[in-house]
N, C-alpha and C positions, 0 to 999 in steps of 0.2 A: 432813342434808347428804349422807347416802348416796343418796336419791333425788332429788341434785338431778341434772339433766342439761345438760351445757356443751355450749354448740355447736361445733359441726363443725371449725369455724374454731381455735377454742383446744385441740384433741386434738394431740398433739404428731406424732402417725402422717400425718394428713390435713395437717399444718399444713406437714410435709414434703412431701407428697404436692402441695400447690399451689404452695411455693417453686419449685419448679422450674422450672413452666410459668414463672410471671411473673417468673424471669431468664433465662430464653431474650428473652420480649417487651421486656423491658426492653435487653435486646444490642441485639436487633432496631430496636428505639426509637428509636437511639442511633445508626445507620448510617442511618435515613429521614430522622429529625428535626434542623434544625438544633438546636445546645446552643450556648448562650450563654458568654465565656469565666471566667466565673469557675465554670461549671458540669466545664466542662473541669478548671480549678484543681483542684477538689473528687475528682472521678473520677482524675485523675494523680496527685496525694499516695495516695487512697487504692489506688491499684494497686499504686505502691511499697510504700506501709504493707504491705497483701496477700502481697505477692512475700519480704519480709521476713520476716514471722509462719510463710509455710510452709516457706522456708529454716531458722529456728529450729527446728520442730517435725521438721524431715528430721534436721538434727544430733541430734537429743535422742530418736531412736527407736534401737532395739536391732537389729532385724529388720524386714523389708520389710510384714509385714503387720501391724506395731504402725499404719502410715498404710497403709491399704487403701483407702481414701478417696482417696488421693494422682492415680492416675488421672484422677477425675471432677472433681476442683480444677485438674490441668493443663490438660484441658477448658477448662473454664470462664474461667481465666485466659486460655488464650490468646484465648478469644472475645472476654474485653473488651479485650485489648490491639488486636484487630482494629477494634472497633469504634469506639473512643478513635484510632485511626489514622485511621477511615474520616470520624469526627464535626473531630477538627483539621485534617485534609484540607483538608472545606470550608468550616471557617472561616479556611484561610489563602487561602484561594482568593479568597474574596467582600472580608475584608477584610485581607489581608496590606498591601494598599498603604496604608494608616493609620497603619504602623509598627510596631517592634518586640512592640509588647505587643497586639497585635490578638488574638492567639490566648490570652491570659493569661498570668498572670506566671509559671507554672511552668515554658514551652517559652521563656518571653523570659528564666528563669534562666539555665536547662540550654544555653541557646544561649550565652550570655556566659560560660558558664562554662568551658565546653568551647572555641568560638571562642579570645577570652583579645584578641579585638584585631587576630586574623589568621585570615584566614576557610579559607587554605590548608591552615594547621595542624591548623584545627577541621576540614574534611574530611576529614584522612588518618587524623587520633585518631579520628574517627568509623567511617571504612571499618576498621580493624585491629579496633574491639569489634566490628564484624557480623563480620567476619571469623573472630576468635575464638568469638565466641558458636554462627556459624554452622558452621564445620569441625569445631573440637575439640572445645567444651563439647557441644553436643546432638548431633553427631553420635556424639561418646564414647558418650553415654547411652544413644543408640540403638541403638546396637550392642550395648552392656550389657544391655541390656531384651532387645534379640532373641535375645541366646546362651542368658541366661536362659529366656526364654521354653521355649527348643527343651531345655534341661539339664532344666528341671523336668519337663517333659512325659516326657524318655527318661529320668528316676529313677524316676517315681511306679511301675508296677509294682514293683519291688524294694521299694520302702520300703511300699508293700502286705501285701508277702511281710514284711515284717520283721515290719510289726505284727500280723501273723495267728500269724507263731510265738512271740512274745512274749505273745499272748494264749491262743495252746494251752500252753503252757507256764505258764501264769497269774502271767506277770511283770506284767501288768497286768490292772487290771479293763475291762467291756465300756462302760465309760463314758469310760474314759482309750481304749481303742481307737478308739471313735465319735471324740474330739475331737480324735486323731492325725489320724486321714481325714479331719475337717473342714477342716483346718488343712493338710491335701497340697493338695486342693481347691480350696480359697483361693488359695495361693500360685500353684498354674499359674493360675486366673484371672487374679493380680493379673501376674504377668510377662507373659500376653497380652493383658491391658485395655495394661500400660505399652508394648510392641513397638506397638500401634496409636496411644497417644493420644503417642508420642515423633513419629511422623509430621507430627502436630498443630503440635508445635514450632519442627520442620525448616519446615514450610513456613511457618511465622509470621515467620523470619527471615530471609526471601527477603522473604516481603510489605516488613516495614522495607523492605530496599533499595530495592525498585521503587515503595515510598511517598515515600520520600527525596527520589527522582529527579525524581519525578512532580513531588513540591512547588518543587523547584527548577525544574525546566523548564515547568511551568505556571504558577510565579508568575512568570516573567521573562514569558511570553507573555500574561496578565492585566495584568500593570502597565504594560507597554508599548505594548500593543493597546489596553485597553480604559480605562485610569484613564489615561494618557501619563505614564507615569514615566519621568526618563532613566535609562539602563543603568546607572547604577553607584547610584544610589538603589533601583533593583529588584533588583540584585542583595543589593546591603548588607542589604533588609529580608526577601527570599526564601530568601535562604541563610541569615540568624539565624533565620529562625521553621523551615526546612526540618529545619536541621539539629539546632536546641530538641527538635524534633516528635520526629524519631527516635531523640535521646538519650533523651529522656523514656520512648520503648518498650523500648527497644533492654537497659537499664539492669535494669527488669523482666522481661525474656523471659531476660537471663544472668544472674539470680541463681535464675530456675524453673528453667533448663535444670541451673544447679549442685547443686541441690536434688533434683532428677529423678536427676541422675548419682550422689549421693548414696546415695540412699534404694536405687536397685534395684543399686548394688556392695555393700548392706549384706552 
C-alpha cells in the first residue's frame, strides 16, 4: 500500500488546485449557455442554501481569521449570483411570454410571494431590500473592511515591537513569536483581500437594479413587439418573472453582505 501511487486527480493539493479553474468556467458556462428552467431551480435553492451556511459559519467564528477564506467565497458567490442573473435574463427574455413559470418555479415563487396580488406593492418591497441591502448593509461592511484595513496595517509595527520584547524577555518561546507574526500577517491580508472583494458586492447590487429594470422594460418590448402580447398580459407576466428574478438574488447578496458585516466587526 505504501507504494501504491494515486493519481493526480485524487491528491487533495491538486484536487484543489483544479477546482478552481473549472468554477470560474462553469460561471462562465452559465452567462454563454442557455440553462433550462429547472436547471435554474436547482442553482437558486442552491445559492440561497450557500448564502445561508456561510451566514452560519460567520456567526459561529470568534475572530476574523477563524474564516480567512471568507474573501475568496464572497468572490465567488457574488460571481454566481452574476451569472444566475445573466442565465434568467435570458430566459425571461426568450420565453417570459409563456407565462409565469417560464423562468422555473423558484422566480415564479419568490414573485408571488413578494407581489401578494399587487404588483405596486411588490415593486416598492422590492426597491426598499436593494435599497437596504445596497446603502446600509454592504456599504456598512465596506467601510468596516476599509477602516480595518488601514487600523491593521498602522498597528502592525507596535505589535512587532511587542512581540520582540516579549521574546527578549523570554515571555515567549521563538515558535509562539513566529505564530504571533504569522497571525499579524494574515490579518492585514485578510482586511485588504475584504476592503477589495466588498467592492465586489457594492457593485453586485447595482447590477440587481439595472437587471430588474432591464427585465421589466425588455419583457414589455419582447412581448409586445415580437410574441403581440396586450399590455397588461406583458406586463402581469414581465413584472412576476422580473421581479421573482431579483428577489431571488437580491435575498442572497443581503444575507452575504450581513455575513461580510459580521465577520470583519468581529
Amino acid at each position: 500500500m505504501n507504494g501504491l501511487n494515486l493519481p493526480v486527480w485524487l491528491n487533495a493539493k491538486a484536487g484543489a488546485a483544479v477546482a478552481a479553474p473549472l468554477i470560474i468556467v462553469m460561471l462562465l458556462a452559465m452567462m454563454i449557455l442557455p440553462l433550462p428552467a429547472i436547471a435554474l431551480d436547482v442553482l437558486f435553492s442552491f445559492n440561497i442554501a450557500l448564502s445561508i451556511i456561510v451566514l452560519l459559519i460567520s456567526l459561529n467564528t470568534s475572530k476574523p481569521l477563524d474564516f480567512i477564506a471568507f474573501p475568496i467565497v464572497l468572490l465567488v458567490t457574488t460571481m454566481l449570483r452574476l451569472s444566475l442573473n445573466v442565465a434568467s435574463t435570458r430566459v425571461v427574455l426568450t420565453e417570459g411570454h409563456t407565462g409565469p413559470d417560464a423562468a422555473g418555479k423558484v422566480i415564479e415563487s419568490f414573485g408571488h410571494f413578494l407581489i401578494g396580488g399587487n404588483y405596486t406593492v411588490g415593486i416598492v418591497v422590492f426597491v426598499i431590500l436593494t435599497i437596504i441591502n445596497f446603502i446600509v448593509v454592504t456599504k456598512g461592511a465596506g467601510r468596516i473592511a476599509e477602516v480595518g484595513a488601514r487600523f491593521t496595517l498602522d498597528a502592525m509595527p507596535g505589535k512587532q515591537m511587542a512581540i520582540d520584547a516579549d521574546l527578549n524577555a523570554g515571555l515567549i518561546g521563538e515558535e509562539e513569536a513566529r505564530r504571533r507574526r504569522s497571525e499579524i500577517g494574515q490579518e492585514s491580508e485578510f482586511y485588504g483581500a475584504m476592503d477589495g472583494a466588498s467592492k465586489y458586492v457594492r457593485g453586485d447590487a447595482i447590477a440587481g437594479i439595472l437587471v430588474t429594470l432591464i427585465n421589466i422594460i425588455g419583457g414589455l418590448i419582447v412581448g409586445m413587439v415580437q410574441h403581440d402580447l396586450a399590455f397588461d398580459v406583458a406586463v402581469k407576466n414581465y413584472t412576476l418573472l422580473a421581479i421573482g428574478d431579483g428577489l431571488v438574488a437580491q435575498i442572497p447578496s443581503l444575507i452575504i453582505s450581513t455575513a461580510a458585516g459580521v465577520v470583519v466587526s468581529r
